[in-house]
MARPALUM-327854 format. One record per residue (C-alpha): x, y, z. Coordinates in steps of 0.1 Angstrom, whole numbers, plus 5000, padded with zeros to 4 digits. Layout:
XYZ/...
***
This chain:
510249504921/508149804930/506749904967/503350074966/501250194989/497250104992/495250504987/491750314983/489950104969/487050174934/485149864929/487049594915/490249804918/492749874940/495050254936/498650254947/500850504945/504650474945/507150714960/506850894930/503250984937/502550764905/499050614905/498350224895/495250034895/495549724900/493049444903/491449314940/491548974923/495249024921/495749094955/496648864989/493948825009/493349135038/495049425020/493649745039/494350105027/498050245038/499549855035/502649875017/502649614987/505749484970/505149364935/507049174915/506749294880/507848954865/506648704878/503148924889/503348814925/502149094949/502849054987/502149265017/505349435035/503649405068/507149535082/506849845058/503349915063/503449885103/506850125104/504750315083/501850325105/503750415137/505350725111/502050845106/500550825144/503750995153/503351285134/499851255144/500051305179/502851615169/499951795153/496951745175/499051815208/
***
């Protein structure tokens, strides 16, 4: 299983990148339904299921708005 994170979104594609700052594009048609940029997706690589972390991504979230409030205070 791999964890990536949602960078954006080109057309019928969605770009991830993994903790190695490794780029996939993987199909929107692929994806659950309400993936948003900085969700953190697990996807299993054999059976091709992709799920949203929403665990992962909300830690994540709270991370960033953290560091956020650091910087701009």
């Amino acid at each position: 299983m791999r964890e990536l994170i949602v960078d954006r979104f080109e057309g019928i594609y969605c770009i991830c990148e993994d903790k190695e700052r490794k780029l996939f594009a993987l199909s929107v048609a692929d994806l659950p339904e309400g993936v948003a940029v900085g969700d953190v997706l697990i996807v299993d690589d054999e059976n091709g299921t992709v799920i949203i972390d929403k665990e992962a991504t909300e830690k994540r979230r709270e991370e960033i708005r953290k560091k956020e409030n650091r910087l701009f205070k």
